[in-house]
Biopython code that builds the backbone (N, CA, C, O; Angstrom):
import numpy as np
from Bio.PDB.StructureBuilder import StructureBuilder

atoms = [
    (1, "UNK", "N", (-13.278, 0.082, 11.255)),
    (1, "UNK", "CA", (-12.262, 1.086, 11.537)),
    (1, "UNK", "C", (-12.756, 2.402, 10.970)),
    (1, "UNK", "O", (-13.371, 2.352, 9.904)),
    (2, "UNK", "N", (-12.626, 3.180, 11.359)),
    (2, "UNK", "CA", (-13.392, 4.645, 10.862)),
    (2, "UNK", "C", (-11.931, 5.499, 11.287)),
    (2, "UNK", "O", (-10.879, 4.923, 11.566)),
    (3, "UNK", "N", (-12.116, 6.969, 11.270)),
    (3, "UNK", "CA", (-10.661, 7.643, 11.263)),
    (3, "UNK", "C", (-11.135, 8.891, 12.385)),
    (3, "UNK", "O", (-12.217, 9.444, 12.189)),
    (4, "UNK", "N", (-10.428, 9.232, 13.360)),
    (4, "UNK", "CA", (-10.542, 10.130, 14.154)),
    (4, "UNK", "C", (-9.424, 11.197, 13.335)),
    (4, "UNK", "O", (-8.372, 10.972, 12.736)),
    (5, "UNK", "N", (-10.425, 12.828, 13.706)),
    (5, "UNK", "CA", (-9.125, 13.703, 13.600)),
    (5, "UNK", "C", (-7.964, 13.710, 12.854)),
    (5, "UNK", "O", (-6.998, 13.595, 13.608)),
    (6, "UNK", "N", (-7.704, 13.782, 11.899)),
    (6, "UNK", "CA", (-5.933, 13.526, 12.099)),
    (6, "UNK", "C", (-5.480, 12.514, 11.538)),
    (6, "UNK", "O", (-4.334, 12.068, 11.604)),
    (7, "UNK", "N", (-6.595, 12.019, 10.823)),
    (7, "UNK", "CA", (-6.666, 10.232, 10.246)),
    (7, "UNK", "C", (-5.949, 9.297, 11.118)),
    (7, "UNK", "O", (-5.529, 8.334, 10.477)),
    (8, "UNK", "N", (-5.673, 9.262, 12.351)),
    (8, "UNK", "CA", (-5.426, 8.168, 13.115)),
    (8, "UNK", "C", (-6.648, 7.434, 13.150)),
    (8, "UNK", "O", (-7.695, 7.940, 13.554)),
    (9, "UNK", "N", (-6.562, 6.352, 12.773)),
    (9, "UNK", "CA", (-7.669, 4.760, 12.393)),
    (9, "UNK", "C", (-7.567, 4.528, 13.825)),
    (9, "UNK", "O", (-6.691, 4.595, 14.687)),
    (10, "UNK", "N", (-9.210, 4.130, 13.718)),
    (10, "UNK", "CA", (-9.654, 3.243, 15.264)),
    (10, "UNK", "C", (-10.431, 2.521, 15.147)),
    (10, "UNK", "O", (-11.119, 2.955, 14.223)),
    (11, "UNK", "N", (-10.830, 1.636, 15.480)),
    (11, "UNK", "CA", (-11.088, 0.585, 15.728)),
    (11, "UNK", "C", (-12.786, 0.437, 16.341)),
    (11, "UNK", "O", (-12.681, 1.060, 17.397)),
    (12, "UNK", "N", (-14.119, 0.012, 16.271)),
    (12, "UNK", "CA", (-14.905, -0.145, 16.887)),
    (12, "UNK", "C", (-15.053, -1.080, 17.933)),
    (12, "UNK", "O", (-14.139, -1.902, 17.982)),
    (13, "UNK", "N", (-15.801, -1.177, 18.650)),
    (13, "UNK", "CA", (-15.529, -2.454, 20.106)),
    (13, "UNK", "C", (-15.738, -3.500, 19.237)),
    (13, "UNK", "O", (-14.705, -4.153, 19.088)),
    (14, "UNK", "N", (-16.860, -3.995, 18.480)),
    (14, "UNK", "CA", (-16.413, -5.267, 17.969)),
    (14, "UNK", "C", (-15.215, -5.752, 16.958)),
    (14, "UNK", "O", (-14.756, -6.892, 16.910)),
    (15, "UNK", "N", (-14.898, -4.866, 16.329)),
    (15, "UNK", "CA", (-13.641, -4.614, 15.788)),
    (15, "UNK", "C", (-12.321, -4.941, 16.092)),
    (15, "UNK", "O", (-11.433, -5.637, 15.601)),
    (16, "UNK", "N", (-12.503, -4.084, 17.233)),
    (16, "UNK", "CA", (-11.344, -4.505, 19.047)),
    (16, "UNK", "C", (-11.235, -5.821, 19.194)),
    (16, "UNK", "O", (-10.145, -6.384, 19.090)),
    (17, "UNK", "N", (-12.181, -6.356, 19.412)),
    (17, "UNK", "CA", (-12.217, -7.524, 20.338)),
    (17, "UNK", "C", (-12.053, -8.867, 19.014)),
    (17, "UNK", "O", (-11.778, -9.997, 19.418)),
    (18, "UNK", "N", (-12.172, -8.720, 18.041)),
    (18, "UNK", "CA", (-12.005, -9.642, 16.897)),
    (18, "UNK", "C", (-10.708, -9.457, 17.256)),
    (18, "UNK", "O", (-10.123, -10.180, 18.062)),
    (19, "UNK", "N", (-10.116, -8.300, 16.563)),
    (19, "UNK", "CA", (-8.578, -7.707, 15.799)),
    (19, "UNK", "C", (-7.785, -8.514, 17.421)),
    (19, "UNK", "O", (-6.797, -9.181, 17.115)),
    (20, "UNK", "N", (-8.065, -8.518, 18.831)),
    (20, "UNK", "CA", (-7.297, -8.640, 19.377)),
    (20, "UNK", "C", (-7.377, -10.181, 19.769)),
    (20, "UNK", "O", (-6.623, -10.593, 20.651)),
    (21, "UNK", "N", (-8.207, -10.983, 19.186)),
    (21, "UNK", "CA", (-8.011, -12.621, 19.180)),
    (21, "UNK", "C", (-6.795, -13.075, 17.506)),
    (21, "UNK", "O", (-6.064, -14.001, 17.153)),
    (22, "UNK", "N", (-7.101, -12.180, 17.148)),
    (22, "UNK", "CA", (-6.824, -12.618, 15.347)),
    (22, "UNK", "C", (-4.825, -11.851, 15.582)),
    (22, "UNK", "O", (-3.923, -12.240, 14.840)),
    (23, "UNK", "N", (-4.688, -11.249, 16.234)),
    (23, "UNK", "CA", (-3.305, -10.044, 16.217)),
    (23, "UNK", "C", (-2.627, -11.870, 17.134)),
    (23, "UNK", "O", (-1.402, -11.946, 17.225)),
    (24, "UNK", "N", (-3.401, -13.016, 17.657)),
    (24, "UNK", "CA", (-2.826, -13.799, 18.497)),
    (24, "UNK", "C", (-2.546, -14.942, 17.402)),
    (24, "UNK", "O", (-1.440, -15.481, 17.359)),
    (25, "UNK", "N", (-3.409, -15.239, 16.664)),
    (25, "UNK", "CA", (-3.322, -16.543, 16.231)),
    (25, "UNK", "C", (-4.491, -16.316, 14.837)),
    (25, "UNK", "O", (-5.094, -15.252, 14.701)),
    (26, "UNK", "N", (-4.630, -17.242, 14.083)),
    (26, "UNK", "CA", (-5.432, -18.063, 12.801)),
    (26, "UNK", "C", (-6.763, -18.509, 13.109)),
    (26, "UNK", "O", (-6.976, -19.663, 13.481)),
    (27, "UNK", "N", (-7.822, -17.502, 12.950)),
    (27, "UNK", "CA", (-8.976, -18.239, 13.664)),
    (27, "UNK", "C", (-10.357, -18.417, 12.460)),
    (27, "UNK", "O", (-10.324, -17.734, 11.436)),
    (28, "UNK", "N", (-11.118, -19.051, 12.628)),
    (28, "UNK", "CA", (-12.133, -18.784, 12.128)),
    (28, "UNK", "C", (-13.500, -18.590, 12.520)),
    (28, "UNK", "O", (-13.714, -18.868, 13.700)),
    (29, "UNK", "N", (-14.462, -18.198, 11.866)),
    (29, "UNK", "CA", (-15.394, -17.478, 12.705)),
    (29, "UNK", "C", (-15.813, -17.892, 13.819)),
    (29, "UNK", "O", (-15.480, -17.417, 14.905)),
    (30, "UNK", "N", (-16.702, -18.961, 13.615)),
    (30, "UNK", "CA", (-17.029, -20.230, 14.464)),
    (30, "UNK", "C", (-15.751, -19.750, 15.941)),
    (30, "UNK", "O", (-15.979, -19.041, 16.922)),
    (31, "UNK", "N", (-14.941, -20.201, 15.697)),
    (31, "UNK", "CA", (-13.821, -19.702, 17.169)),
    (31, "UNK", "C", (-14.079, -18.848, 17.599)),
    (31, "UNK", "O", (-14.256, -18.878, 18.817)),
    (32, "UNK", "N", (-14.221, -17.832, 17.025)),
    (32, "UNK", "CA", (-13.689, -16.112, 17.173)),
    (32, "UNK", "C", (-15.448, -15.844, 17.998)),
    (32, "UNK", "O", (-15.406, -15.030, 18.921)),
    (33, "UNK", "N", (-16.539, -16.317, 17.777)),
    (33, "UNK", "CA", (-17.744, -16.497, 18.794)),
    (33, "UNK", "C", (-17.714, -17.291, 19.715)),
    (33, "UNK", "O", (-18.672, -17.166, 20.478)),
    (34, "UNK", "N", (-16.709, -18.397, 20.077)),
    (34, "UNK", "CA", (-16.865, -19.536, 21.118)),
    (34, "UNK", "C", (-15.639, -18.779, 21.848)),
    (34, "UNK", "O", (-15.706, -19.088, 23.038)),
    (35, "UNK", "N", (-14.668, -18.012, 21.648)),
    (35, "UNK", "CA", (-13.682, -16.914, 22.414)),
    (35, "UNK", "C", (-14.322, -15.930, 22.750)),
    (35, "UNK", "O", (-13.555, -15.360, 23.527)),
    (36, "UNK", "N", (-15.326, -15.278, 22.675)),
    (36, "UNK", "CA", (-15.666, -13.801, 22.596)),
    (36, "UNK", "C", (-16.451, -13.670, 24.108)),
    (36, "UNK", "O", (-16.642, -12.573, 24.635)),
    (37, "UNK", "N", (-16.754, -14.595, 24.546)),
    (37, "UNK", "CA", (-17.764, -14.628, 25.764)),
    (37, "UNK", "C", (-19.008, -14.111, 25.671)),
    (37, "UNK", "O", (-19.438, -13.337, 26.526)),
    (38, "UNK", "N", (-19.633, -14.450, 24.732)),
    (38, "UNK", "CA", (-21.176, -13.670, 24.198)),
    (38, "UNK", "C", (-20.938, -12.736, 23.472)),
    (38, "UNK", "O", (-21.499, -12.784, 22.378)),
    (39, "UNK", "N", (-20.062, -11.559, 23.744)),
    (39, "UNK", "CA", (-20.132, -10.401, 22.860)),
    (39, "UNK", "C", (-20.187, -10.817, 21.567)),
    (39, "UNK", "O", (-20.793, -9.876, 21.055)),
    (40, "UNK", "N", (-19.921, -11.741, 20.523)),
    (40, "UNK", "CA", (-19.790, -12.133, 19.300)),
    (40, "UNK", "C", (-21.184, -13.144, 19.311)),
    (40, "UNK", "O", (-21.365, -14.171, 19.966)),
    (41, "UNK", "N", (-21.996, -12.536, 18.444)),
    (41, "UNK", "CA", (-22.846, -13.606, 17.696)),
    (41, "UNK", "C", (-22.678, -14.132, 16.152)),
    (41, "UNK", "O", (-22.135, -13.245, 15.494)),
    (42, "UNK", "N", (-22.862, -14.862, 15.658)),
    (42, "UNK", "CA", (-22.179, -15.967, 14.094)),
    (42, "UNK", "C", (-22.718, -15.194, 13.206)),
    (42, "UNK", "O", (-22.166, -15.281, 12.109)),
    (43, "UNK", "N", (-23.783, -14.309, 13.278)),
    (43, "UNK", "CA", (-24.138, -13.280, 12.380)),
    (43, "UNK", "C", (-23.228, -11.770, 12.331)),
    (43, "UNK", "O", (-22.741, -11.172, 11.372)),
    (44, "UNK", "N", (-23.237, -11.557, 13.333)),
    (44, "UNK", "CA", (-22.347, -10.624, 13.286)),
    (44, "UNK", "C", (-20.882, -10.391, 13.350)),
    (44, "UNK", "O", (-20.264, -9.354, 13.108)),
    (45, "UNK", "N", (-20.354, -11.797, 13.802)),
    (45, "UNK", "CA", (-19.096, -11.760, 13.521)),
    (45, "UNK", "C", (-18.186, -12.163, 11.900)),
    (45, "UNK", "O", (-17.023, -11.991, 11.536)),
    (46, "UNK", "N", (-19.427, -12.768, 11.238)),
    (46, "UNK", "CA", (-18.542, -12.494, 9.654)),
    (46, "UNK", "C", (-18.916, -10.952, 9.447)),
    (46, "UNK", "O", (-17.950, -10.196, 9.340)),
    (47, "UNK", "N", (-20.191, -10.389, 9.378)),
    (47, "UNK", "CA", (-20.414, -8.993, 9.064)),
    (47, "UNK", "C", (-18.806, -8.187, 9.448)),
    (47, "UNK", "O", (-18.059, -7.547, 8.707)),
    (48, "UNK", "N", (-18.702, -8.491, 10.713)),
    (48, "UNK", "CA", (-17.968, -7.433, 10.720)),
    (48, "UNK", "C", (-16.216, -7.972, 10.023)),
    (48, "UNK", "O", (-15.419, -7.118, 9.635)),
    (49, "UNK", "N", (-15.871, -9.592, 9.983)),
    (49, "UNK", "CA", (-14.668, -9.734, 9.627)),
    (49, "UNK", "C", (-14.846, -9.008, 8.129)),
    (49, "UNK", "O", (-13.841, -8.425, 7.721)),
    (50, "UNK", "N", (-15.815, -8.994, 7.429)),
    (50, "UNK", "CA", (-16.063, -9.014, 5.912)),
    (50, "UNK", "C", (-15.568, -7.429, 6.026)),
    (50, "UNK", "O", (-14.432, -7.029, 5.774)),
    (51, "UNK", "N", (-16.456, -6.795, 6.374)),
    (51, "UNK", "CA", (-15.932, -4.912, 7.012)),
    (51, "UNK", "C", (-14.184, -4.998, 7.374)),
    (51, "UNK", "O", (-13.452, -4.185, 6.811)),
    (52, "UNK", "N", (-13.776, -5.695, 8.027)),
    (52, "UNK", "CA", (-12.524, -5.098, 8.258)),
    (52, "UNK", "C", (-11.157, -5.614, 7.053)),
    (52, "UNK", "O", (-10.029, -5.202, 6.783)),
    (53, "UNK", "N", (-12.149, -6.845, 6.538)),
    (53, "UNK", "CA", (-10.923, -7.122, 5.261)),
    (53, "UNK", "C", (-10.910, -6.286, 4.035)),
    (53, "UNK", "O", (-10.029, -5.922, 3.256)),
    (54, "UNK", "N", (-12.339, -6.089, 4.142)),
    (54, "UNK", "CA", (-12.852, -4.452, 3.580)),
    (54, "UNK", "C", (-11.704, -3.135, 3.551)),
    (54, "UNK", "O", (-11.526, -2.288, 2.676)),
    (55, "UNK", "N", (-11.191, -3.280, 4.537)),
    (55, "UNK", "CA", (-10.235, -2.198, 5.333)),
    (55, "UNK", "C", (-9.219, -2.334, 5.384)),
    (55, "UNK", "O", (-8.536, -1.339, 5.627)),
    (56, "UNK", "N", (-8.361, -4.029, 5.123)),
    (56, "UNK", "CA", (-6.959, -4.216, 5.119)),
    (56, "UNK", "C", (-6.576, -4.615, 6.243)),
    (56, "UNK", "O", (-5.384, -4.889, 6.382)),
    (57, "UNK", "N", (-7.406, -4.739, 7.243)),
    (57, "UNK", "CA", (-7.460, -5.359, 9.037)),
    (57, "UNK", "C", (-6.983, -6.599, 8.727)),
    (57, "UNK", "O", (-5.765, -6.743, 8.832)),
    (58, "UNK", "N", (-7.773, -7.723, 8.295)),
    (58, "UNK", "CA", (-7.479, -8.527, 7.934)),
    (58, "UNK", "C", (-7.598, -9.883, 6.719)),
    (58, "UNK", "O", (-8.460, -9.920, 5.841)),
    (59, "UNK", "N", (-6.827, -10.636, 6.867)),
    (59, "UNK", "CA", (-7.401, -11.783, 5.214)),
    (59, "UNK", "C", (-7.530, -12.882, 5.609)),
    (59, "UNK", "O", (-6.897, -13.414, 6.521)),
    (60, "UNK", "N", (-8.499, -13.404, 4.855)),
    (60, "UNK", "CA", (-8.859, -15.071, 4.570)),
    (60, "UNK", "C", (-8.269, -15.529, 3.727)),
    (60, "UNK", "O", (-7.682, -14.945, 2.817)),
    (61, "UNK", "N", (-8.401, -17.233, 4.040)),
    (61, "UNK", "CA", (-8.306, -17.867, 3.545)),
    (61, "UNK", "C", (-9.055, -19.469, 3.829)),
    (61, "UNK", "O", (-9.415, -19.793, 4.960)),
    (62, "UNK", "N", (-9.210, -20.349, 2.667)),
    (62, "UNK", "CA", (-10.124, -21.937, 2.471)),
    (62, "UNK", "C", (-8.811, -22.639, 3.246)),
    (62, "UNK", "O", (-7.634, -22.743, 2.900)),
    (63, "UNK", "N", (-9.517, -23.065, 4.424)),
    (63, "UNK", "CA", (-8.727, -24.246, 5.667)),
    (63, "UNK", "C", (-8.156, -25.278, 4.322)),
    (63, "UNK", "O", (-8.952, -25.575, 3.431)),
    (64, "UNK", "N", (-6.890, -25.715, 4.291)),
    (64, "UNK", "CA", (-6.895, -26.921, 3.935)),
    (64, "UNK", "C", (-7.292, -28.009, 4.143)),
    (64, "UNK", "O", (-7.282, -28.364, 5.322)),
    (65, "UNK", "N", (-7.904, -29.175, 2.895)),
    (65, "UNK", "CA", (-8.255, -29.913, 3.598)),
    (65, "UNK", "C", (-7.786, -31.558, 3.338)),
    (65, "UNK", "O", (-7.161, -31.971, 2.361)),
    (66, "UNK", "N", (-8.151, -32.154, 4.207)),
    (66, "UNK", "CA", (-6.938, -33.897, 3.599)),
    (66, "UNK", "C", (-8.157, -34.184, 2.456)),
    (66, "UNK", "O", (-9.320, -33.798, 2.334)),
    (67, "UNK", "N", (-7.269, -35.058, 1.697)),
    (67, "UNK", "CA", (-7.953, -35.745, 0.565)),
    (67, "UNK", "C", (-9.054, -36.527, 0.944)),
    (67, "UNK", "O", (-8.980, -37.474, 1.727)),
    (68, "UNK", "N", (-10.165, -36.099, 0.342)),
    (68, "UNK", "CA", (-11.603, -37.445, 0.675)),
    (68, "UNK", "C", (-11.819, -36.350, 2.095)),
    (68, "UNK", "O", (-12.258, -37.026, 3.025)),
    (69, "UNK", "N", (-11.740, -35.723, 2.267)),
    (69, "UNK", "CA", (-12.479, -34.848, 3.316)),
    (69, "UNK", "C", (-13.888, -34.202, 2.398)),
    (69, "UNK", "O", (-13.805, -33.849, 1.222)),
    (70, "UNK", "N", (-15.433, -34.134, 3.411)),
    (70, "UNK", "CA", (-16.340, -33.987, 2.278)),
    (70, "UNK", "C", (-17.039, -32.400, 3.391)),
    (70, "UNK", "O", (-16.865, -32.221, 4.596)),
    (71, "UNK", "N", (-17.468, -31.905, 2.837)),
    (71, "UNK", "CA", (-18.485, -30.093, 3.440)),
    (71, "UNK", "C", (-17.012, -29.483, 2.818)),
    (71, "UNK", "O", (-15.944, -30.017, 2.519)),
    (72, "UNK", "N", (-17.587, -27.916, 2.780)),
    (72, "UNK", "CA", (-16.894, -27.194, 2.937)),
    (72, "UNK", "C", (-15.847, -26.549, 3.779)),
    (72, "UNK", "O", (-16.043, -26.454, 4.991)),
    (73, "UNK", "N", (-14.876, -26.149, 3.298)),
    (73, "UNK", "CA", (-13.775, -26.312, 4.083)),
    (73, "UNK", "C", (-14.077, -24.734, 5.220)),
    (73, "UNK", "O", (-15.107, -24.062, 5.278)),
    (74, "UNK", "N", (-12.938, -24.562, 5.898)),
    (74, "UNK", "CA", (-13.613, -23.808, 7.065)),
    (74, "UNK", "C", (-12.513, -22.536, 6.488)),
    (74, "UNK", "O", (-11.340, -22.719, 6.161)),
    (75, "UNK", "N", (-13.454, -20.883, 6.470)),
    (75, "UNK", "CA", (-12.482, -20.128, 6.436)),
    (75, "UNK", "C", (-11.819, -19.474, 7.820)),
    (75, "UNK", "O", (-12.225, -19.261, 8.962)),
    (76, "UNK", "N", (-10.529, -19.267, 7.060)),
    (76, "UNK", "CA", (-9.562, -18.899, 8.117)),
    (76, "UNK", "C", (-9.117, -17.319, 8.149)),
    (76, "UNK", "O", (-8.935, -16.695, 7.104)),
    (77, "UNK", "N", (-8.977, -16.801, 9.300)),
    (77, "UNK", "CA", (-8.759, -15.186, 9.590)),
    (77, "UNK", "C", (-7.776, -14.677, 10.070)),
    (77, "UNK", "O", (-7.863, -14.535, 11.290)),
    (78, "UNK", "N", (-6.902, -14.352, 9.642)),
    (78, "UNK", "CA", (-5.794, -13.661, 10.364)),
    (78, "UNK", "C", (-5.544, -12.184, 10.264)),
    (78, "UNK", "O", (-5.930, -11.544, 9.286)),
    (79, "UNK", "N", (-4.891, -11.631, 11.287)),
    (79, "UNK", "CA", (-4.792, -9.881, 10.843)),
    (79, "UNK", "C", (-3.694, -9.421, 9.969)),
    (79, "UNK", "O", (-2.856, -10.314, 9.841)),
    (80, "UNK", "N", (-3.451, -8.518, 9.427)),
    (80, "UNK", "CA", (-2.582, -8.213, 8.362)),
    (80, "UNK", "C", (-1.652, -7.407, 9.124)),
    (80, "UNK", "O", (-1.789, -7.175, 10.325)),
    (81, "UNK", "N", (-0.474, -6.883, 8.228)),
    (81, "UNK", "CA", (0.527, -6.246, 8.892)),
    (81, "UNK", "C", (-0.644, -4.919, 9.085)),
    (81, "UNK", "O", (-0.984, -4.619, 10.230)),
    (82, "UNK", "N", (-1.127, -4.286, 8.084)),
    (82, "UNK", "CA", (-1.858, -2.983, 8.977)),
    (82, "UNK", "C", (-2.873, -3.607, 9.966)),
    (82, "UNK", "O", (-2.954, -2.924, 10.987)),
    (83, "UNK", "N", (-3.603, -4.607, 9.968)),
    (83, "UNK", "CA", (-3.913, -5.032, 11.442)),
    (83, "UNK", "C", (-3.146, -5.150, 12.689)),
    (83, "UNK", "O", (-3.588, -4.995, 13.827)),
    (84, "UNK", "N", (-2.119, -5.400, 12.394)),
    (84, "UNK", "CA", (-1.409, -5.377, 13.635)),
    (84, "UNK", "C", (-0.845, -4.227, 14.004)),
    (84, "UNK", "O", (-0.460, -4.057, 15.160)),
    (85, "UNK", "N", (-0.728, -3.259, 13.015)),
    (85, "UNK", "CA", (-0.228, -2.112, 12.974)),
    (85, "UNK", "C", (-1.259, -1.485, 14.086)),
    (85, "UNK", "O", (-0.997, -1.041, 15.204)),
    (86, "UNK", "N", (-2.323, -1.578, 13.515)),
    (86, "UNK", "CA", (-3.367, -0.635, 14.016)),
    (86, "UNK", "C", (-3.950, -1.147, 15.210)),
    (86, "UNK", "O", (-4.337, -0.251, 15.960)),
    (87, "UNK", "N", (-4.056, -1.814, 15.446)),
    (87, "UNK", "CA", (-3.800, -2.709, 16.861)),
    (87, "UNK", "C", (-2.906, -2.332, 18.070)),
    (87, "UNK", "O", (-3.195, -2.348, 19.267)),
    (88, "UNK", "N", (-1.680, -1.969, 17.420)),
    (88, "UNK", "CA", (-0.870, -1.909, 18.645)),
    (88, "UNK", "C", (-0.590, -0.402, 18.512)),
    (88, "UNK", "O", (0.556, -0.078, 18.820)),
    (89, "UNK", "N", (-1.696, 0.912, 17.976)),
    (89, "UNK", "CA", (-1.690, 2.131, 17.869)),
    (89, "UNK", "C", (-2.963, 2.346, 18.790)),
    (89, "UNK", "O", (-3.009, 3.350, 19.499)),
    (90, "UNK", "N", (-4.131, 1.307, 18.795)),
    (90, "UNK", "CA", (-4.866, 1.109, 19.720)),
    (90, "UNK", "C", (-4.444, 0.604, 21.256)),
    (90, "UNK", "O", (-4.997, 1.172, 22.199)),
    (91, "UNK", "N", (-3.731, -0.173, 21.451)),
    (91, "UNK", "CA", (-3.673, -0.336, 22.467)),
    (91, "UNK", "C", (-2.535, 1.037, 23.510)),
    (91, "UNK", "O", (-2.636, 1.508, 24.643)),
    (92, "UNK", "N", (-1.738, 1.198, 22.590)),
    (92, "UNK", "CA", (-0.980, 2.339, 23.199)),
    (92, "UNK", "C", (-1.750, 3.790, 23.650)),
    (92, "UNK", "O", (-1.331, 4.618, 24.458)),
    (93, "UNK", "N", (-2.921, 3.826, 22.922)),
    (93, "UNK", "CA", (-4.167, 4.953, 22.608)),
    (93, "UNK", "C", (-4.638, 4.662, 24.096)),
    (93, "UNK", "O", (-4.487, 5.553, 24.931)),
    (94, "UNK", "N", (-5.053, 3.769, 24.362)),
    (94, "UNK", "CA", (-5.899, 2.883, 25.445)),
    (94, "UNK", "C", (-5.031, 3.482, 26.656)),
    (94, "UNK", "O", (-5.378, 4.374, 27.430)),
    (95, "UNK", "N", (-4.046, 2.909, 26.639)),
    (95, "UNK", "CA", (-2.918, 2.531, 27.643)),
    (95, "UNK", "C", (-2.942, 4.210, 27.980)),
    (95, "UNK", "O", (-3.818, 4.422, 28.819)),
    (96, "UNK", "N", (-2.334, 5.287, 27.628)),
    (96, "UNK", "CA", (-2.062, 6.375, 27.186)),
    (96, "UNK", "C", (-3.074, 7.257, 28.116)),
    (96, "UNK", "O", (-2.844, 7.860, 29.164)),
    (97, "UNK", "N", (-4.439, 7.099, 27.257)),
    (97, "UNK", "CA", (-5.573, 7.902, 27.956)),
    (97, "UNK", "C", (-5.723, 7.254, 29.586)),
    (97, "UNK", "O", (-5.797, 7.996, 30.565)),
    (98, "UNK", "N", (-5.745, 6.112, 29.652)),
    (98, "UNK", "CA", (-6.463, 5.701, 30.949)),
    (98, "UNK", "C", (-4.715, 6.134, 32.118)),
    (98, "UNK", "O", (-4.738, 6.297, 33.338)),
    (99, "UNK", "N", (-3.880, 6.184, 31.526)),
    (99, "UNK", "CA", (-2.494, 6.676, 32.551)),
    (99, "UNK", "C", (-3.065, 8.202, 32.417)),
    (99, "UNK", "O", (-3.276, 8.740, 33.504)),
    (100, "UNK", "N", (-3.247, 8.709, 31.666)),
    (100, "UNK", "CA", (-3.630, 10.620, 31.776)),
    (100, "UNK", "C", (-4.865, 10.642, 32.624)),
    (100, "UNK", "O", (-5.012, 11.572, 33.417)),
    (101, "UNK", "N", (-5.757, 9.703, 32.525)),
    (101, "UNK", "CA", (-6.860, 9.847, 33.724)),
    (101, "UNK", "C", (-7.273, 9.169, 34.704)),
    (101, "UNK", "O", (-8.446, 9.199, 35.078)),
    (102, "UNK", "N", (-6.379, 8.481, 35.237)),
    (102, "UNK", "CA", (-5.885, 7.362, 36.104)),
    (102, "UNK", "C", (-5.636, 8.824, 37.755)),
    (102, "UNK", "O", (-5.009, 9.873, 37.909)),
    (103, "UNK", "N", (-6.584, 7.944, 38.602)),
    (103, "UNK", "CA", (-7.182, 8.716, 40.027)),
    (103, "UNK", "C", (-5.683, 8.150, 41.102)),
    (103, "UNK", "O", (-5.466, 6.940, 41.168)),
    (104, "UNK", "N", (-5.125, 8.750, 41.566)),
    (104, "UNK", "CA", (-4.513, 8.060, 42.740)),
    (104, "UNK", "C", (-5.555, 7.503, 43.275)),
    (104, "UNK", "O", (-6.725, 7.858, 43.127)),
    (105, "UNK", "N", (-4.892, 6.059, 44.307)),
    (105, "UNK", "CA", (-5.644, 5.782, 44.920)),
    (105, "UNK", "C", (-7.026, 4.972, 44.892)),
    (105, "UNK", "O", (-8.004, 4.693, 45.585)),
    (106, "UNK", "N", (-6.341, 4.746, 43.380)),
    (106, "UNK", "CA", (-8.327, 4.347, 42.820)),
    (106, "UNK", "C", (-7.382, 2.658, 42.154)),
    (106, "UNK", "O", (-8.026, 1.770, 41.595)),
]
sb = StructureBuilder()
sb.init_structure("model")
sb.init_model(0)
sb.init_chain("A")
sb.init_seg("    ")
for serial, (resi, resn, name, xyz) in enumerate(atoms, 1):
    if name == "N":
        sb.init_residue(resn, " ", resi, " ")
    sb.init_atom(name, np.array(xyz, "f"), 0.0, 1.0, " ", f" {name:<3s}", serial, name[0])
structure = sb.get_structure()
């Protein structure tokens, strides 16, 4: 998230496309690359969750796990209230510009 102008927070495309699987549901990384349709690779998608919890986007947490379960447990990602905040300041942003430059006819 970086700040345009005016400190309205935005969002980078991979940023986007995390924040708008995570604004749905509890995911963890592993998911959040098998949802992404390629755009997400397993390297770069903790980089960037680590950056946005960095930011208050969003928090983890250690999957629970049943007793006598053995590896490490799986972390879990969800967006925060300013994730969702900023999320749905993005999408209205989105929505907004493309109606102001939206062609009849097209």
């Amino acid at each position: 998230m970086s700040k345009r102008q005016g400190g309205i927070p935005t969002l980078s495309r991979k940023e986007a496309l995390v924040m708008e699987m995570l604004v749905q549901r509890e995911l963890c990384g592993a998911e959040l690359v098998a949802h992404s349709d390629g755009e997400l690779g397993r390297g770069t998608v903790y980089v960037t969750l680590s950056r946005m919890e960095d930011k208050g986007l969003v928090e983890s947490r250690d999957e629970e796990r049943a007793p006598g379960a053995i590896g490490l447990p799986r972390r879990l990602y969800k967006a925060t209230g300013l994730g969702h905040r900023v999320w749905a300041a993005t999408l209205a942003a989105s929505t907004a510009f493309h109606a102001a430059f939206a062609v009849e006819g097209r």
